[in-house]
C-alpha positions as CSV (number, residue, x, y, z in Angstrom):
1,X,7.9,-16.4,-65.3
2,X,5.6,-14.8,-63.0
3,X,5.3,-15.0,-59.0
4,X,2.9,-14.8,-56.8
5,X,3.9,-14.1,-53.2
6,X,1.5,-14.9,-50.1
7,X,0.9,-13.8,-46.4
8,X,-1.5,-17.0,-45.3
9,X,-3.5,-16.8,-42.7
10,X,-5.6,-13.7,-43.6
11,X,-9.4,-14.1,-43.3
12,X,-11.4,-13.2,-45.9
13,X,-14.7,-11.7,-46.3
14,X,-16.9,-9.9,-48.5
15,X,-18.7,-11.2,-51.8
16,X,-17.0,-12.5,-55.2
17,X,-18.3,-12.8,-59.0
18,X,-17.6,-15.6,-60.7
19,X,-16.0,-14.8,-64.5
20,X,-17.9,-16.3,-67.4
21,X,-16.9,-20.3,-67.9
22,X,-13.3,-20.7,-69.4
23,X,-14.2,-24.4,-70.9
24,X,-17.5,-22.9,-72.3
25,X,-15.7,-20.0,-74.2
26,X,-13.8,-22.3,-75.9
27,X,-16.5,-24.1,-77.7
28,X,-19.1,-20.9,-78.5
29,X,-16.4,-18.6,-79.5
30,X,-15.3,-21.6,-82.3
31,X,-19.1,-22.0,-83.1
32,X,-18.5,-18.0,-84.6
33,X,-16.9,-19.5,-87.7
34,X,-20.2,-21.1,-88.7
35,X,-21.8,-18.2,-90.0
36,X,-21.0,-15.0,-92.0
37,X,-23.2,-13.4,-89.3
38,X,-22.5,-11.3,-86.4
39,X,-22.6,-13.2,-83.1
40,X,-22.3,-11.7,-79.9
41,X,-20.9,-13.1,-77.0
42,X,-21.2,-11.6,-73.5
43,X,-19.7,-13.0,-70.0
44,X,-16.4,-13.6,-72.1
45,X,-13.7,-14.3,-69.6
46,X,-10.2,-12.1,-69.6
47,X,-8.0,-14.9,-69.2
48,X,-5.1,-15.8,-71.4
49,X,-6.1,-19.1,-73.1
50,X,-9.7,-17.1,-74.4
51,X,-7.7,-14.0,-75.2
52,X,-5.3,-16.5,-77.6
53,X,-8.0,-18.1,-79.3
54,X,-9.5,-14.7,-80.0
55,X,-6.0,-13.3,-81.2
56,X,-5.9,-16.9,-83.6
57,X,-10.0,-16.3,-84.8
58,X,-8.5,-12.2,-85.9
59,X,-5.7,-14.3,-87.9
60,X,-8.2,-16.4,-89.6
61,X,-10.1,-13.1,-90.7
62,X,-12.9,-12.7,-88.3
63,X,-13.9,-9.8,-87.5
64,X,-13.8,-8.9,-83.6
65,X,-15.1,-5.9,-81.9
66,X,-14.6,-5.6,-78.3
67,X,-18.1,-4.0,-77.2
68,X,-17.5,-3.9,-73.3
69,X,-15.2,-5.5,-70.7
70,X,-16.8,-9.3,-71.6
71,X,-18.3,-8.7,-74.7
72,X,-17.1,-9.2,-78.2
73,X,-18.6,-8.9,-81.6
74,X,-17.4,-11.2,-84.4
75,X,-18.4,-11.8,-88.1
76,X,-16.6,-14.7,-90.2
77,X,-17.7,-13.0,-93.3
78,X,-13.8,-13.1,-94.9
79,X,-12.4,-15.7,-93.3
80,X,-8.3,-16.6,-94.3
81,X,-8.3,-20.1,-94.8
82,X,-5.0,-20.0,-95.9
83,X,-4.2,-18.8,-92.5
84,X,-4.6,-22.6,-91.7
85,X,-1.6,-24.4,-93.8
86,X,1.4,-21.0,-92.1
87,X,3.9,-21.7,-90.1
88,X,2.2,-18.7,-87.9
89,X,-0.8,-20.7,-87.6
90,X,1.0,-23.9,-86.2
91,X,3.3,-22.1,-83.7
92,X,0.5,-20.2,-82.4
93,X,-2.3,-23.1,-82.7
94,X,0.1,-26.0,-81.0
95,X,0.3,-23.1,-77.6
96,X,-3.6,-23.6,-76.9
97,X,-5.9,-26.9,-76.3
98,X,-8.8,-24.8,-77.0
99,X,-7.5,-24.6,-81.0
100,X,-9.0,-27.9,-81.3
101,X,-12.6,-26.5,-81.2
102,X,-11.8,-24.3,-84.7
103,X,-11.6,-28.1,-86.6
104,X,-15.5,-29.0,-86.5
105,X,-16.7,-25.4,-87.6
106,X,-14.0,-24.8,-90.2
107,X,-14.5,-28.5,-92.0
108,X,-18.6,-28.4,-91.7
109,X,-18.6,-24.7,-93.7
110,X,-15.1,-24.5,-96.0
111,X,-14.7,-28.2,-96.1
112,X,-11.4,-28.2,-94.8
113,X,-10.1,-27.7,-90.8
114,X,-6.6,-28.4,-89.7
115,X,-4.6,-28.2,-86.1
116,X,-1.0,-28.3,-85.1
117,X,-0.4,-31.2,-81.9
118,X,-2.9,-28.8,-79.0
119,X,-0.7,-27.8,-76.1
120,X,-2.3,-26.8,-72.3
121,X,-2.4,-28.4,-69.6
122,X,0.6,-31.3,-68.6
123,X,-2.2,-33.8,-67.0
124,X,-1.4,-36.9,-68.8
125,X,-2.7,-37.8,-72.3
126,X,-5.2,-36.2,-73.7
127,X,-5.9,-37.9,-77.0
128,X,-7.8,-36.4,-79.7
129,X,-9.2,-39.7,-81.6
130,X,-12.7,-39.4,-80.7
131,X,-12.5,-35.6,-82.6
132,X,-11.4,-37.4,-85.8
133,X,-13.3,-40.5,-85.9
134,X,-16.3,-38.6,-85.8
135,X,-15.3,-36.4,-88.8
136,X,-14.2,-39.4,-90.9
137,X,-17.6,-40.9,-90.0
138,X,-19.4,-37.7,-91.3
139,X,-17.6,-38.3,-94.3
140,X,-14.2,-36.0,-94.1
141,X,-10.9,-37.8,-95.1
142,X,-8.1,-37.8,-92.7
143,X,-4.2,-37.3,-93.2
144,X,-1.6,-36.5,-90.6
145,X,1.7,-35.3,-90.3
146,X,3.8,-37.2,-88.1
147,X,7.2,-35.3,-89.2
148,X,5.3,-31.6,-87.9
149,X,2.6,-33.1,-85.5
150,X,-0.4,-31.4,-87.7
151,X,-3.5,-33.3,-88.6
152,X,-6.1,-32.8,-91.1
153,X,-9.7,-33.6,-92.0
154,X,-10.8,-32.4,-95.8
155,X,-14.2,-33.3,-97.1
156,X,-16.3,-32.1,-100.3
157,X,-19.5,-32.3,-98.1
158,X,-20.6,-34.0,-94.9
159,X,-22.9,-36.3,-94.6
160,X,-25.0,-37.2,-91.4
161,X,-24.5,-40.8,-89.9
162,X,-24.9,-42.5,-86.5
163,X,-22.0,-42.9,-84.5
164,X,-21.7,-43.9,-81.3
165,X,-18.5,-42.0,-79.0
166,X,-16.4,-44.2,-77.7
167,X,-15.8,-41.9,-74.6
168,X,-18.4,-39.3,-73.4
169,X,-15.5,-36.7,-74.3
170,X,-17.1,-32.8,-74.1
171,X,-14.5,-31.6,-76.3
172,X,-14.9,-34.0,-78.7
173,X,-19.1,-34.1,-78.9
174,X,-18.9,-29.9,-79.3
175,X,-16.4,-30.4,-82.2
176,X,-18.4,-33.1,-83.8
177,X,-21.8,-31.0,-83.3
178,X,-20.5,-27.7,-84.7
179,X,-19.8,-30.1,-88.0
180,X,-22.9,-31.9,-88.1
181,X,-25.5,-28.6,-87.9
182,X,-24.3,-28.5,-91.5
183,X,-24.1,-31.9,-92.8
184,X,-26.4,-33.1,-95.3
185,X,-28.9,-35.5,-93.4
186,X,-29.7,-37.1,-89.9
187,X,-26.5,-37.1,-87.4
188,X,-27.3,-39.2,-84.5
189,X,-24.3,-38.6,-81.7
190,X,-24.8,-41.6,-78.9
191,X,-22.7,-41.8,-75.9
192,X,-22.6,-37.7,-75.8
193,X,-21.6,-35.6,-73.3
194,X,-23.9,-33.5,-72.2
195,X,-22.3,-30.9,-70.0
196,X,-23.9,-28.0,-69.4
197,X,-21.6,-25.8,-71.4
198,X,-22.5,-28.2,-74.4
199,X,-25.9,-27.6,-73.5
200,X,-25.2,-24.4,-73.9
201,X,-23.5,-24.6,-77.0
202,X,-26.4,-26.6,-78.7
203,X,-29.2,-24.2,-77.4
204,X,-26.9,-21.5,-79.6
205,X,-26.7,-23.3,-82.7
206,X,-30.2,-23.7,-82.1
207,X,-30.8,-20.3,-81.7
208,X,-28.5,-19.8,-85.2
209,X,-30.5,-21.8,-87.2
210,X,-29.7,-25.4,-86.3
211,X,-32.0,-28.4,-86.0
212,X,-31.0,-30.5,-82.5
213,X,-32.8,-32.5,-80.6
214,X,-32.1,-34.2,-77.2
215,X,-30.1,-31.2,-75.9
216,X,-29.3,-32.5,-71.9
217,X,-29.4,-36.3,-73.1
218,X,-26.5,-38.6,-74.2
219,X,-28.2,-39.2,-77.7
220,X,-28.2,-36.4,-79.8
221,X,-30.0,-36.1,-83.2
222,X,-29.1,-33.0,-85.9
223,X,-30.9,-32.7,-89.1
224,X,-28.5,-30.8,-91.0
225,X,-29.4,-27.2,-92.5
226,X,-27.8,-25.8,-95.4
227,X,-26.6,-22.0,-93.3
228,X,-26.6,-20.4,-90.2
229,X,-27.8,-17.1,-89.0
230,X,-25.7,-14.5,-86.2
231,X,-27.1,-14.5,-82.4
232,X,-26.5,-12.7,-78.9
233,X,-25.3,-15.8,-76.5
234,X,-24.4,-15.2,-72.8
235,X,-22.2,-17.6,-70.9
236,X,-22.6,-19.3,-67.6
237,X,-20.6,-18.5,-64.8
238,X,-17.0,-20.7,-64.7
239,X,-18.4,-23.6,-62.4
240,X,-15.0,-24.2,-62.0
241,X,-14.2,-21.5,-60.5
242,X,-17.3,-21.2,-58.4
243,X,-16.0,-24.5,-57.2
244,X,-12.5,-22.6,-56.0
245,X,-14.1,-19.9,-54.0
246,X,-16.1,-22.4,-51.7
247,X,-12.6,-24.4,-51.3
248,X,-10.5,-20.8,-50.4
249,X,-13.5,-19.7,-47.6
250,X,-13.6,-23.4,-46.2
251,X,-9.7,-23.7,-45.8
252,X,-9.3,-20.3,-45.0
253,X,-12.2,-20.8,-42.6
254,X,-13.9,-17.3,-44.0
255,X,-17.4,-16.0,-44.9
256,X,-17.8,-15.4,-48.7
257,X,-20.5,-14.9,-50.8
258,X,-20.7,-16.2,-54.4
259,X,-22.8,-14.0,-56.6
260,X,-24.9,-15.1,-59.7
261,X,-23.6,-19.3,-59.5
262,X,-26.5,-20.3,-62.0
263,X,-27.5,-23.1,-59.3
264,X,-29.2,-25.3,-61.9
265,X,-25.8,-25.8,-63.7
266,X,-23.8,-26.8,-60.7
267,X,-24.8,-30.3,-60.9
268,X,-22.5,-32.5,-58.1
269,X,-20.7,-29.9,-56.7
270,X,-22.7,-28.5,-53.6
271,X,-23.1,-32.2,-52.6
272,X,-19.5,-32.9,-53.1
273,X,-18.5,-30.2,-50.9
274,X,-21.4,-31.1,-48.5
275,X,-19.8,-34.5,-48.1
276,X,-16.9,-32.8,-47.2
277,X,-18.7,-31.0,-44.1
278,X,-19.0,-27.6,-45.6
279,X,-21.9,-25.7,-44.9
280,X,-23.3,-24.0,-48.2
281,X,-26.5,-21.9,-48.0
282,X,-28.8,-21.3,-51.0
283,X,-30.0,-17.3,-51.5
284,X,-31.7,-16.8,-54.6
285,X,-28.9,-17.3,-57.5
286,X,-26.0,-17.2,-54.8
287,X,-24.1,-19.2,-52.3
288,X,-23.1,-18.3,-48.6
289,X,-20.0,-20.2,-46.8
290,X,-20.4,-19.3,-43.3
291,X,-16.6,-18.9,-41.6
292,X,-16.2,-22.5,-40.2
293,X,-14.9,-21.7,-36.8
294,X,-15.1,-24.9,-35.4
295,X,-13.8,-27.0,-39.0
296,X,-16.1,-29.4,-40.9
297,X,-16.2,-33.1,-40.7
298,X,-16.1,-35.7,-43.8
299,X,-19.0,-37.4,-44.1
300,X,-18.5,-41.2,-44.4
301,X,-20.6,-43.6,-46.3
302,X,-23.9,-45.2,-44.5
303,X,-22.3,-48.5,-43.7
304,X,-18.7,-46.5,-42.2
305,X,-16.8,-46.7,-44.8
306,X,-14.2,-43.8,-46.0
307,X,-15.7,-41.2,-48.4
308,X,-14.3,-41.5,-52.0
309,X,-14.3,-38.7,-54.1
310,X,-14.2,-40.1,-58.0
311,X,-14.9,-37.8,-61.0
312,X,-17.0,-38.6,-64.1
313,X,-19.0,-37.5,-66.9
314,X,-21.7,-35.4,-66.2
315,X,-24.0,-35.4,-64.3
316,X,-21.2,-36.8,-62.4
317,X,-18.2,-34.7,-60.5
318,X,-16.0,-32.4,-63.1
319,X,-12.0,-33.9,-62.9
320,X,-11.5,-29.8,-62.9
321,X,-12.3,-30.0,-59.4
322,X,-10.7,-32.6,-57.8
323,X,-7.3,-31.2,-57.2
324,X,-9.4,-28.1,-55.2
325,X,-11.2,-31.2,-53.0
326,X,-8.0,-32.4,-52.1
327,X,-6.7,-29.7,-50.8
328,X,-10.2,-28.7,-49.2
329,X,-10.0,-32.4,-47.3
330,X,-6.6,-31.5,-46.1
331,X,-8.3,-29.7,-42.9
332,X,-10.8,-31.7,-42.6
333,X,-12.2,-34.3,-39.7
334,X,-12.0,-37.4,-40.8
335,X,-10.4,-39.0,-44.2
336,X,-11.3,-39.3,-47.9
337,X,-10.0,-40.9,-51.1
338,X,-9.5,-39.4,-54.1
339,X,-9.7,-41.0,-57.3
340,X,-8.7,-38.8,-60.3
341,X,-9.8,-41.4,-63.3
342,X,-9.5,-39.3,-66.1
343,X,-6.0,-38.0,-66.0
344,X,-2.8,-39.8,-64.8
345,X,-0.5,-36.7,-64.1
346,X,-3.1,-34.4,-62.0
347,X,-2.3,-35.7,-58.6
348,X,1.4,-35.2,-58.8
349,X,1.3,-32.2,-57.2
350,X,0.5,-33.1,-53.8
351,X,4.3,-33.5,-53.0
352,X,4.0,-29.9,-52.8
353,X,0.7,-30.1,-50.5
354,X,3.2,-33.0,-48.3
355,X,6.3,-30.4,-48.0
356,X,3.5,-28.0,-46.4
357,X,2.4,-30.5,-43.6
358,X,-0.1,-32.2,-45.1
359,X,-1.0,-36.1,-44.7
360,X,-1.6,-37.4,-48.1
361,X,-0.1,-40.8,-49.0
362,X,-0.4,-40.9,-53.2
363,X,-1.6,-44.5,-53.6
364,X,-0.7,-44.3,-57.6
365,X,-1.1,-41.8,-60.4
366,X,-5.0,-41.6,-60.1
367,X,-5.1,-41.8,-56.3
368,X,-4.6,-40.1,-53.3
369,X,-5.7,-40.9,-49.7
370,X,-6.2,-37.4,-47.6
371,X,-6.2,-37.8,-43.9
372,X,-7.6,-34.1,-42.5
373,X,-5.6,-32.2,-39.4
374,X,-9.0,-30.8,-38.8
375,X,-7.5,-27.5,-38.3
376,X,-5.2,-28.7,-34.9
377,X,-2.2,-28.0,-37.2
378,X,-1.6,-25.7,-40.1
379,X,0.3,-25.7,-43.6
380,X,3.7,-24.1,-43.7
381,X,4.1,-21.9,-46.3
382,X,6.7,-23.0,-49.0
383,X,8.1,-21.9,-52.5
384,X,7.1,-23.7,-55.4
385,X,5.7,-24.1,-59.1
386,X,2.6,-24.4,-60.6
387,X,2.1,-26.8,-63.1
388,X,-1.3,-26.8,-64.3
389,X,-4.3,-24.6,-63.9
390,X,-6.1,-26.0,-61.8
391,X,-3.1,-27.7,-59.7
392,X,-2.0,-24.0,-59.7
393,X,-5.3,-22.3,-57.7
394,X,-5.2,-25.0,-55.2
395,X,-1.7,-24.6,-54.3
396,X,-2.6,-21.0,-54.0
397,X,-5.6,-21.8,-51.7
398,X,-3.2,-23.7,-49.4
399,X,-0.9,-21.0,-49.7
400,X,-3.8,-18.6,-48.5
401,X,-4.6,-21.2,-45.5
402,X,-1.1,-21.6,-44.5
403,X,1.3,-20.2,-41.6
404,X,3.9,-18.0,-42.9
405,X,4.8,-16.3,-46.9
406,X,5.1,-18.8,-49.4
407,X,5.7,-18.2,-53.4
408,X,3.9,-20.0,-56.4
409,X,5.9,-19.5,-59.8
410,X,4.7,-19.7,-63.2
411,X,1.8,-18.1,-62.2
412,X,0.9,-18.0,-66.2
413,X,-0.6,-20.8,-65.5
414,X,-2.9,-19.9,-63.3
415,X,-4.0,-16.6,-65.7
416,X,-4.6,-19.4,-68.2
417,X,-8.1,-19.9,-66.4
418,X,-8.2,-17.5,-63.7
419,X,-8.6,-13.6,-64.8
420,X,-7.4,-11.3,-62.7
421,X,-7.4,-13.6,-59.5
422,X,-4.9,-11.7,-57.7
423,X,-6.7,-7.8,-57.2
424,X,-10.3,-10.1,-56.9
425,X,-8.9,-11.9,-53.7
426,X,-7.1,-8.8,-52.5
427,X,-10.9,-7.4,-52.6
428,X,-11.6,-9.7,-49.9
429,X,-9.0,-9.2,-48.0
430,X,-6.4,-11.7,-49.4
431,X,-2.9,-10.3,-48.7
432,X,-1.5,-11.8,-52.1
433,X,1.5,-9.6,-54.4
434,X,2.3,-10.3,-58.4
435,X,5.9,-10.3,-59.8
């Protein structure tokens, strides 16, 4: 288990890249097994759960070529669907959430797709039904496992059908896509997300070959094609991410500037942080924090009332950023509430942000009330664990902001979504060692 150990207080400066979007990955470099085609993907982020669901699409047979530091080749011409049904297969699929994303693909072009229980993230449930309904209402049969934890969806051929999601789930609409491009018929997909990195997705099965329409909408119609042709797709930058760099130079009070955001695909997020007082200044395709000397105020509703910070399906606030905003709102003037409705296990780490100095009183498992110090006291460094990703790089932005060394174990899972975090902030003048 890896460590991290901190010097806070440090401030930073200089310019940092955003790597290409983790949650994104996940879904185009599935989409590979569609065709017998070479894709190329470029902006592929070096972090462990993309590097595992590369290592599980070479097991399955596909070709991969590493062209560059973030580019990859790959060809599914002789794909292993054996590979499916070993016990390799579900000891290394039930490590990754992401393994998910192979069921659509596989079951729209060999008919059959198959995934051990998904592991990542300890957030609370994370339920996989709106996945399955969607294939049994394409036509696939479904069995399941309850002795191993493996489900399976088998089918002769698909056949397009209108369904309507009961949750706007982005996982689940990218799986249920990837299966319909090659149904026979009209799919109509209601209630869809419609994320930007499913948009993304969609405008490359587009560019492959497929028929979609209503590509940024929450209806989504496929006519379903018979085969798909290889592509060159390019991912967004990790919104997520871009989101964790304005938190780290507003806590740590620092100039930085983002490079290359994609400000069309940002969505909420530069108004979120806005609310929150921080100063964010547009120039071209990047975004410049100014060092916020004198702190930032919360901005309260028109009428007075206390700021609530709520996530929900896009165009609405990611829940990947919420555990950031806390900690963000931790020096801030005023007081906020956040409301984390999609998962009831994110907030639990704020006992770690309380042992630090901070006033947070966790109202229940999807709610935490933040009132800010506005920078009259700081955080005191600590030692303690990381427990998620994204729990993980806002501990490690408190640490930054804090008085004193702490050390964040089981960095793992911060490399999970984060690649090479540690030598980027050291770039801008982090004072951060791994061991």
């Amino acid at each position: 288990m890896g460590t991290f150990t901190i010097e806070g207080g440090a401030k930073l400066k200089g310019e940092i890249t955003p790597q290409g979007a983790k949650n994104e990955a996940l879904q185009i470099l599935c989409a590979v097994l569609l065709t017998d085609q070479e894709v190329v993907i470029n902006n592929v982020p070096d972090i462990i759960d993309v590097n595992k669901l590369i290592a599980l699409l070479q097991n399955l047979g596909v070709k991969v070529q590493k062209l560059s530091a973030s580019s990859y080749s790959f060809c599914a011409d002789q794909v292993d669907i054996s590979y499916l049904e070993s016990e390799q297969y579900k000891k290394e699929g039930s490590g990754l959430r992401g393994s998910i994303m192979l069921v659509g693909p596989m079951l729209a072009r060999f008919g059959k797709g198959y995934i051990p229980k998904p592991g990542g993230d300890k957030i609370g449930r994370r339920r996989l039904d709106t996945h399955f309904e969607g294939f049994i209402k394409l036509g696939a049969d479904f069995r399941y496992n309850e002795k191993e934890s493996f489900y399976g969806v088998e089918a002769q051929k698909l056949k397009g059908t209108y369904m309507l999601l009961d949750e706007a789930s982005v996982t689940g609409t990218a799986n249920i896509v990837m299966a319909a491009v090659l149904a026979e018929g009209e799919t109509s997909i209601y209630n869809s997300a419609c994320e930007p990195y499913l948009q993304q997705l969609c405008n490359m099965l587009v560019r492959m070959g497929a028929k979609i329409e209503g590509i940024g909408s929450n209806l989504l119609k496929i006519q379903g094609v018979s085969s798909l042709n290889g592509t060159t797709h390019t991912m967004l930058s990790d919104m997520i991410e871009i989101g964790s760099w304005i938190g780290l130079a507003a806590m740590t009070q620092s100039e930085l500037t983002i490079k290359n955001v994609g400000w069309e695909h940002l969505g909420q997020i530069p108004r979120v942080f806005e609310r929150l007082g921080i100063t964010l200044n547009r120039v071209n395709d990047d975004i410049h924090i100014p060092a916020h000397v004198e702190g930032y105020q919360i901005q309260n509703y028109i009428d007075g009332s206390i700021l609530t910070i709520s996530d929900a399906p896009w165009p609405g606030l990611t829940p990947d950023l919420l555990s950031v905003l806390l900690v963000v709102a931790i020096q801030a003037e005023g007081s906020c509430l956040i409301h984390q409705k999609m998962f009831e296990s994110r907030l639990f780490f704020v006992d770690k942000l309380i042992d630090m100095g901070a006033k947070i009183i966790l109202c229940d498992p999807h709610r935490a009330t933040v009132i800010g110090h506005n920078f009259n006291a700081k955080l005191k460094a600590t030692t303690m664990t990381s427990p998620d990703i994204r729990a993980g790089v806002s501990l490690l932005i408190a640490a930054l902001s804090a008085e004193g060394t702490s050390t964040i174990h089981n960095i793992e899972q911060i490399d999970r979504g984060y690649q090479y975090i540690d030598s980027r902030l050291k770039a801008i003048g982090a004072q951060i060692e791994r061991s």
